[in-house]
C-alpha positions in Angstrom: -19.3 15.3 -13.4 -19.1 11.7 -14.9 -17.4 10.7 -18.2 -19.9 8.3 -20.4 -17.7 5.1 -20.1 -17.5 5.5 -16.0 -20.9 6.7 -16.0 -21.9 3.2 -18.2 -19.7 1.0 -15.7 -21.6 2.8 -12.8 -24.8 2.0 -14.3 -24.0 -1.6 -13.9 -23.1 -1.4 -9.9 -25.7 0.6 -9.3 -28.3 -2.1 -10.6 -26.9 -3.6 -8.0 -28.1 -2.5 -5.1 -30.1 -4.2 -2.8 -32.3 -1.2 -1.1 -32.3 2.7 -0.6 -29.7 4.3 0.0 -29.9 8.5 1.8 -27.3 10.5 1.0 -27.4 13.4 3.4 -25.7 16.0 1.9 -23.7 19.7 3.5 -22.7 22.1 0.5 -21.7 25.4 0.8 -21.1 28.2 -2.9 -17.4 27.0 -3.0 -16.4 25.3 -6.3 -16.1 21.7 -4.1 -19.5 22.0 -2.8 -20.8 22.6 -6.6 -19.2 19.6 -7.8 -19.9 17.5 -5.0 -23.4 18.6 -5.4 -23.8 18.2 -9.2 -21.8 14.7 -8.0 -24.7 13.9 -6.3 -27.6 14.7 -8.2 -25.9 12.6 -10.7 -26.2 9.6 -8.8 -29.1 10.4 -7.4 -31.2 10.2 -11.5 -29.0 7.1 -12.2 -30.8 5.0 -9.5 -34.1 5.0 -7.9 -32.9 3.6 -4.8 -30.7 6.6 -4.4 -32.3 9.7 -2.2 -30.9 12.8 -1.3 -31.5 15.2 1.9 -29.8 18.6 2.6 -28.7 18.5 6.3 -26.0 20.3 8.9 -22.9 17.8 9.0 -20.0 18.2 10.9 -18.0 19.2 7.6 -18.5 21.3 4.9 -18.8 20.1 1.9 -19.5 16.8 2.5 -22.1 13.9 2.3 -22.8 11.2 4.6 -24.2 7.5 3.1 -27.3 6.0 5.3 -29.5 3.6 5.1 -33.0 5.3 5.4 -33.8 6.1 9.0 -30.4 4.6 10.2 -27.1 6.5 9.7 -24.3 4.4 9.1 -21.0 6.9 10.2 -19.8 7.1 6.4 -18.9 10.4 5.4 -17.0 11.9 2.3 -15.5 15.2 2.3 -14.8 16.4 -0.8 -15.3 14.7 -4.1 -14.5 11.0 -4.1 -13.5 10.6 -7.6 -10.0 9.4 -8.9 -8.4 6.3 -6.8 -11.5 7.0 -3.8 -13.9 6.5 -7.3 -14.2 3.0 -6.3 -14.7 3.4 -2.4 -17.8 5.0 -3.2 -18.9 3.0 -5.4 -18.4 0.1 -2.7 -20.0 2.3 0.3 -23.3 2.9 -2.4 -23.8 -1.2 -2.3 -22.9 -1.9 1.0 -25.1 0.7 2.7 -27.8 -0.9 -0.2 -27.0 -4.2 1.8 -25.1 -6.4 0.2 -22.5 -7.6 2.2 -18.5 -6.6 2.4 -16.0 -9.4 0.8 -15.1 -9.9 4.3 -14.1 -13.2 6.2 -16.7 -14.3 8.8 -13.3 -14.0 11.8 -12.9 -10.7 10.8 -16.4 -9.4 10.9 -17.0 -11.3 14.1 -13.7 -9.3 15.7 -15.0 -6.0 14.2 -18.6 -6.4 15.8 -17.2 -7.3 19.1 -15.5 -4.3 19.4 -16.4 -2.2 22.3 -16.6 1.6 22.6 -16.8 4.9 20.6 -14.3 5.6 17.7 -14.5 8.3 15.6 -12.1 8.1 12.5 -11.0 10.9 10.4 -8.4 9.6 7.2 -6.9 12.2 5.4 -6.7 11.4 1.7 -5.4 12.6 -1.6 -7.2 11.4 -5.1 -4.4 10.4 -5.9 -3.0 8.0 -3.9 -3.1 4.1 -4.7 -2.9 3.6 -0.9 -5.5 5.4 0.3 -8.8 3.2 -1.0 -7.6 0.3 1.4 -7.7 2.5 4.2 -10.7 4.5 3.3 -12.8 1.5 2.2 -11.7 -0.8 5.7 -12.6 2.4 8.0 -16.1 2.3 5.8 -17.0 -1.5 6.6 -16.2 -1.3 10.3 -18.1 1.8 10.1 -21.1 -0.2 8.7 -20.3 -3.3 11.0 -20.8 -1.6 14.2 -22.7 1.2 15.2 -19.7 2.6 17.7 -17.8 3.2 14.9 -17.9 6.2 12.4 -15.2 7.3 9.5 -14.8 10.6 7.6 -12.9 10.3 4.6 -11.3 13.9 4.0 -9.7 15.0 1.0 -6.4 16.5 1.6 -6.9 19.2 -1.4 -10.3 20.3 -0.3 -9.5 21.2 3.2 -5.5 22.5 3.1 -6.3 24.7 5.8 -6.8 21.6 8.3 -3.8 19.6 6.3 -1.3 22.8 7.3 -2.5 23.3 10.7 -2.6 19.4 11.7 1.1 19.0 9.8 -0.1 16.1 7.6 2.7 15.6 5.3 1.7 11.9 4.4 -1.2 10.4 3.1 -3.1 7.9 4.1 -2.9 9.7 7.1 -5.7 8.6 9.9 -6.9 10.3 13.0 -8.5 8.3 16.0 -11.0 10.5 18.2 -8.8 13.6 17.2 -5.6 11.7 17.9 -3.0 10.2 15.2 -3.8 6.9 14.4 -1.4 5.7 11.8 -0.1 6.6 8.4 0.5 4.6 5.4 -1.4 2.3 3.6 -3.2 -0.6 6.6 -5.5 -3.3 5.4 -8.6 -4.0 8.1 -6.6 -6.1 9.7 -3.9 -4.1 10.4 -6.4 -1.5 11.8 -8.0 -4.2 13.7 -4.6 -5.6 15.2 -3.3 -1.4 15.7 -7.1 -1.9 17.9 -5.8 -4.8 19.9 -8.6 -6.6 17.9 -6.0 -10.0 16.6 -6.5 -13.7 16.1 -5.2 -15.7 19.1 -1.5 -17.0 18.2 -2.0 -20.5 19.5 -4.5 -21.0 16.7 -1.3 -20.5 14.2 1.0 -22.8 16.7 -1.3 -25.7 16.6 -1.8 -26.0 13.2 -0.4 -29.3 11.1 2.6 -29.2 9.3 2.3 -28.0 6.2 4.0 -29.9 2.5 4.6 -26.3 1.2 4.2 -23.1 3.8 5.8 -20.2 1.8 6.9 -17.4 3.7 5.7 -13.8 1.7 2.8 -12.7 0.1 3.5 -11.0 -2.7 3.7 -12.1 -7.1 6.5 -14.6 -6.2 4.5 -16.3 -3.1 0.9 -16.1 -4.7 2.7 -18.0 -7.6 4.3 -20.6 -5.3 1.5 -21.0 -3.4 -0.9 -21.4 -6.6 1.2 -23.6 -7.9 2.0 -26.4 -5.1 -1.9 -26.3 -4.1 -2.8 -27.0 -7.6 -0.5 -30.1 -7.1 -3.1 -31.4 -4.3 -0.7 -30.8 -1.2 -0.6 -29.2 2.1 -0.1 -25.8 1.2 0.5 -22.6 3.7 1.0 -19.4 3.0 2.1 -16.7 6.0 2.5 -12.7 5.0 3.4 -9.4 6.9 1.1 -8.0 4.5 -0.9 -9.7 1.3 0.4 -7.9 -1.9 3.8 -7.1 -1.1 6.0 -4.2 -2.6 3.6 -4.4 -5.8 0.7 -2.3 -3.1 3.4 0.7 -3.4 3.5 0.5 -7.3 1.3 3.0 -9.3 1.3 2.3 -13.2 2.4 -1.1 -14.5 2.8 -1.1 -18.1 5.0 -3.6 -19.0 2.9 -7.0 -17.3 2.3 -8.9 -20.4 -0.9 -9.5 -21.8 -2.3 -6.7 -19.5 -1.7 -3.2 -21.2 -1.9 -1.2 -17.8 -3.1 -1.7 -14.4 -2.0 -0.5 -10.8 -0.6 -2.3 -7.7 -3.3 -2.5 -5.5 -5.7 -4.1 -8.4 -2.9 -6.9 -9.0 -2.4 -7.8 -5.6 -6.3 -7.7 -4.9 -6.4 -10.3 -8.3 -3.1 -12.2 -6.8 -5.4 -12.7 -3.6 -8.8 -13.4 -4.8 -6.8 -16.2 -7.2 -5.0 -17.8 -4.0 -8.3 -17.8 -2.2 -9.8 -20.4 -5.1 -7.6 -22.9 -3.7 -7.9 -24.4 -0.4 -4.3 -22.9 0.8 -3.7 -21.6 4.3 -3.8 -17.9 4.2 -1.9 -16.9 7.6 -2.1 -12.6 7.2 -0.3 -10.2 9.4 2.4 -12.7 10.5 5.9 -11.8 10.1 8.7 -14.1 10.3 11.4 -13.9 12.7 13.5 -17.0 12.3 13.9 -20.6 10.6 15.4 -24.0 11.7 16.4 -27.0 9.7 15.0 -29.7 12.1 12.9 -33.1 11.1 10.9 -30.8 9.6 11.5 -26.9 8.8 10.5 -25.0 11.0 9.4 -21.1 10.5 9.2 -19.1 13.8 7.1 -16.0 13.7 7.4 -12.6 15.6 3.8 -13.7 17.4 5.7 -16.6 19.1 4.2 -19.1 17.3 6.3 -21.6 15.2 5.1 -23.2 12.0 6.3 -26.5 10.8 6.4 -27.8 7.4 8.1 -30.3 4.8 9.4 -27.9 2.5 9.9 -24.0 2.8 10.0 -20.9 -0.3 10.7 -17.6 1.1 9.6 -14.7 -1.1 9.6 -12.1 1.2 10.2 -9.7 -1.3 12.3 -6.6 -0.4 11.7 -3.1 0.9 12.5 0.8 0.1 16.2 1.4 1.3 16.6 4.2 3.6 20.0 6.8 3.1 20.7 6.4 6.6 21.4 10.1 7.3 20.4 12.2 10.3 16.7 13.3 9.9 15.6 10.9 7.8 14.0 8.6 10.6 12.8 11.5 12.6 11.1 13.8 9.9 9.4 10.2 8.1 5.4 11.3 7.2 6.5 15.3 8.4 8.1 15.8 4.9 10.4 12.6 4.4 8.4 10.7 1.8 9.0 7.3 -0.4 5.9 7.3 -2.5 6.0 10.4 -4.8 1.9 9.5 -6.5 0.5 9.6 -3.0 2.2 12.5 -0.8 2.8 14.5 -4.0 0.0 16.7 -4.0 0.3 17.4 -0.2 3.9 19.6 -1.7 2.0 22.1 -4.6 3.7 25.1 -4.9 6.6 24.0 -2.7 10.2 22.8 -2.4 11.0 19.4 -2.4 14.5 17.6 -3.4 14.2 13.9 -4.6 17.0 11.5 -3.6 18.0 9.1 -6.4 18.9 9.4 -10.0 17.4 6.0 -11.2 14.7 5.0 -13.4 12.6 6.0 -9.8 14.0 8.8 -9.1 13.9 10.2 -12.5 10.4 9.4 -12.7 9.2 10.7 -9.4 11.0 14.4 -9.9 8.8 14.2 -13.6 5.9 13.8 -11.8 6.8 15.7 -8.9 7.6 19.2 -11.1 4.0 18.8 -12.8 2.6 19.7 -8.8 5.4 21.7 -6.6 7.5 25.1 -7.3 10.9 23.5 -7.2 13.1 19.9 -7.5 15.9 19.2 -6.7 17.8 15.9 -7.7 20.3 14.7 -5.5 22.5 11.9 -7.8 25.8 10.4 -5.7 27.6 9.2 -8.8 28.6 11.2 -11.8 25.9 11.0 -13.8 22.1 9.5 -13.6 21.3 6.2 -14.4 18.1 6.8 -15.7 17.4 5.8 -18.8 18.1 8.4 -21.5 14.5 9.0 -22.5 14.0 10.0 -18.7 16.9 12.2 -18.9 15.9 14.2 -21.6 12.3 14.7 -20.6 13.9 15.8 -16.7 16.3 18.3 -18.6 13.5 19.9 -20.5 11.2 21.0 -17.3 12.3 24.2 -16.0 11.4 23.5 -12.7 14.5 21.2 -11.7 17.8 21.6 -10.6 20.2 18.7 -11.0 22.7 18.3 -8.2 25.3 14.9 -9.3 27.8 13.6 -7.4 27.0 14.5 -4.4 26.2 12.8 -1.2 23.1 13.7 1.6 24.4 14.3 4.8 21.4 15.7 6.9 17.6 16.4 6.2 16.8 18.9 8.7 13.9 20.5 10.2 12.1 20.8 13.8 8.8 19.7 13.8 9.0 19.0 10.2 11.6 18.7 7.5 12.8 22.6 6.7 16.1 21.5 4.0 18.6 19.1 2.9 22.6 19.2 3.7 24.4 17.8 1.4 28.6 17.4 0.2 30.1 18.1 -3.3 32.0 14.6 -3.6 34.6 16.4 -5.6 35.6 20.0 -3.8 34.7 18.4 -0.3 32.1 21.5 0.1 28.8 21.5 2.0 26.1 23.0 1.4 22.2 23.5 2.3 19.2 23.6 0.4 16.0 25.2 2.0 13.0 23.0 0.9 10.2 21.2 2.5 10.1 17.9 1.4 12.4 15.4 0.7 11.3 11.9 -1.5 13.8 9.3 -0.9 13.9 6.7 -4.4 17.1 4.5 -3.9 16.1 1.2 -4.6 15.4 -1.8 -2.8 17.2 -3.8 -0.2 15.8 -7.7 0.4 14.0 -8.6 3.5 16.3 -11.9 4.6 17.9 -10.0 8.3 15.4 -12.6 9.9 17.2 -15.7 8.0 20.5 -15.1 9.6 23.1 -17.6 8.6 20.8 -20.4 8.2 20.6 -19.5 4.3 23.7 -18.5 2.0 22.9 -15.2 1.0 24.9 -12.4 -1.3 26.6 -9.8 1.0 23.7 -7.4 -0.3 21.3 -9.9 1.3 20.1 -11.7 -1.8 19.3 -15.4 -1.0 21.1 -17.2 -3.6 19.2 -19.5 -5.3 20.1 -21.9 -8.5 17.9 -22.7 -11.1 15.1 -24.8 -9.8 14.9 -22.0 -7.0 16.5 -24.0 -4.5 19.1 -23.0 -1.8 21.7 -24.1 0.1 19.4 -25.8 3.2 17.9 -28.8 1.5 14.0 -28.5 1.3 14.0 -24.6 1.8 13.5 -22.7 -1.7 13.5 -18.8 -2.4 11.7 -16.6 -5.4 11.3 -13.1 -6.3 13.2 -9.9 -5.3 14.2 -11.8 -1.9 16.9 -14.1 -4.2 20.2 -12.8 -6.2 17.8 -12.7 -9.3 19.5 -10.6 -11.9 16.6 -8.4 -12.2 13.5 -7.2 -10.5 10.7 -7.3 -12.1 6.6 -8.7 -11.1 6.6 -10.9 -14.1 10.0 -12.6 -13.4 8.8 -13.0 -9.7 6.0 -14.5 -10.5 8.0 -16.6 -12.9 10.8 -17.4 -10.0 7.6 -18.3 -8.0 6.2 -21.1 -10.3 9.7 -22.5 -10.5 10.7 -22.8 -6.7 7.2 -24.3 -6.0 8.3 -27.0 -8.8 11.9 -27.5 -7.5 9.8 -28.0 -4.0 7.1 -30.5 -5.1 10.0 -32.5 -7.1 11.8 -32.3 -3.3 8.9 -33.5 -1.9 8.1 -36.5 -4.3 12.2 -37.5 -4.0 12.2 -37.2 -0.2 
């Protein structure tokens, strides 16, 4: 089942493991059950410490990962190769007992929890997303004994995906209920849980010298680089990681030939953690004031002060705006064409977008489903020509340009498109059964108000030391008018507002 070099890197984990490890195992004669089986054995005459038991589990195929005599509630079903290679991998050492890169708060709050929750996430092997999920749900599985998690792969059991309408993936059942969909880090399960740290700890903290406001390349950067300086240094996030969590292959980060969102933004967070900088997670900013001090207000209520402010809070996917869109998000209205791809095969789905994006996601997209559609409201694409020519040659795709979306519909999930010819006036209707929207970004600044001179597309406009127009407050990354977009030049951005703020600081 195993290529050599995985099967070398393997080797190494697995001397890693701290005791035995059961794997209980429930295989029927379909092809899944056979792999997952001769997935097993596999692991089973790489390591001593690994045992295996035939056994009646609630799925089929699947296997379960106990410590011997004590099950843990972690389940696989289906084959937890591709992105999920690596949630395995983590369940093997954890179950083997060494212990989850978790902070002690967290563990405490996942311990104290109180009841019986039985999770079911719905995966695809594909999906960069999905591990965070999966691998959270596995270490509050292993934390506390009311908690169990079945990781289901969407392409082993279609039959369940159809008849539950998952359309979306992560997508994560609580005690047969929907729970959430989407990529969630443990603490956003915890805090979904009503599991969160008390906002009076974040209200009565000191001011800070630097607090930047964002956690993604541009505010791991700025942060990095004022606590190297030996100040004060805060750093408050909706979410650690940013926009790069929803980015598959990066290719063009120098000196690294290829890696993949979630890996950089795990590196981004393991370097901020070297240095003794505030990490404030799951906060999101609702408003600033220039008083003595700045003064960052969050949604939680509680108000953080410090001497000098960078906001790189990034930006976000930006919505059409057109009837249906809202209502049929997750039931056939998707954003991420790598995750929620494989949930279309052998169906209809239009993509919304003739940029690089949008070109790229209807390549991919025509190597799984029947049919795409590309819906382009100027002219002509602005892909790049290489793009062009490779979408032209697949004989799967039908280009629609200059047109504009009027209406995804559906009923209890999304059933076609409506869109106009910009030229003759005309409307028409596509039947399809998916619809991936890939317009670009739009910055996340509403919460700034007028308190920061932005572009009128939102862009805080920053000059070259990254500073802006409210003395002490500085901005990096896709959050300014930066002429382009890009994680390097973010990171880059970020380096020089943290700069332009410590020089503030040491004039001030």
């Amino acid at each position: 089942m195993l290529e050599a070099d995985i099967k070398a890197q393997l080797a190494q984990y697995l001397e890693m493991m701290e005791g035995d490890v059961l794997l209980k195992v429930s295989a029927g004669s379909d092809k899944v059950s056979r792999d997952m089986l001769a997935l097993v054995d596999e692991l089973a005459t790489m390591s001593q410490r690994i045992k295996v038991e035939h056994a009646e589990l609630p799925k089929t195929p699947s296997f379960s990962v106990n410590r011997i005599g004590e099950d843990t509630g972690i389940t696989f079903a289906g084959i937890p190769l591709g992105h999920e290679f690596t949630s395995l991998v983590l369940a093997l050492l954890q179950v083997s007992g060494r212990a989850p890169k978790v902070d002690q708060k967290v563990i405490d709050q996942i311990k104290a929890i109180k009841g019986e929750y039985h999770f079911d996430s719905y995966i695809s092997l594909t999906c960069h997303n999905c591990p965070d999920v999966v691998q959270a749900l596995n270490v509050m599985s292993l934390l506390n004994p009311g908690i169990t998690h079945t990781m289901i792969d969407g392409a082993a059991f279609k039959d369940e995906v159809e008849s539950k309408n998952i359309m979306a993936v992560p997508t994560v059942f609580l005690n047969g209920e929907t729970f959430g969909s989407g990529r969630m880090s443990l603490e956003e399960i915890l805090a979904k849980l009503g599991s969160t740290p008390d906002a009076s700890e974040l209200a009565n903290k000191d001011p800070f010298d630097v607090l930047v406001v964002g956690g993604g390349p541009a505010g791991a950067s700025a942060a990095i680089y004022a606590a190297r300086k030996g100040i004060r240094t805060g750093i408050v996030a909706e979410r650690f990681g940013g926009q790069v969590m929803d980015t598959m292959g990066i290719e063009n980060f120098i000196g690294t030939k290829y890696t993949e969102g979630p890996k950089l933004a795990a590196s981004l967070e393991e370097h901020v953690k070297d240095y003794e900088i505030d990490v404030m997670n799951l906060q999101r900013a609702k408003g600033l004031e220039k008083k003595d001090l700045i003064e960052v207000e969050l949604e939680s209520g509680a108000v953080l002060k410090s001497k000098s402010v960078i906001i790189s809070t990034g930006a976000r996917w930006r919505n059409i705006g057109v009837p249906g869109e809202a209502e049929f998000k997750n039931k056939g209205v998707a954003y991420c064409p790598h995750c929620d791809g494989p949930l279309f095969e052998g169906k209809h789905v239009a993509v919304i977008g003739g940029g690089n994006s949008g070109i790229e996601a209807a390549i991919d997209l025509a190597g799984i489903v029947k049919h795409v559609t590309v819906l382009e409201f100027l002219p002509e694409l602005k892909a790049d020509s290489v793009l062009q020519e490779r979408l032209y040659s697949l004989p799967n795709v039908t280009v629609l340009k200059n047109v504009q979306t009027k209406e995804i519909t559906g009923t209890d999930k999304v059933n076609g498109i409506t869109y106009v010819d910009r030229e003759t006036n005309e409307e028409h209707h596509v039947e399809l059964e998916g619809v991936f929207v890939q317009i670009g970004l739009v910055p996340n600044t509403d919460w700034l108000g007028d308190k920061v001179e932005r572009t009128k597309f939102g862009e805080i406009i920053v000059d070259r030391h990254g500073a802006t127009n409210l003395p002490g407050v500085f901005a990096a990354g896709d959050c300014t008018d930066s002429a382009y977009k890009q994680i390097i030049i973010s990171m880059g951005s970020g380096a020089t507002a943290s700069l332009g703020a410590f020089d503030y600081l040491i004039r001030n």
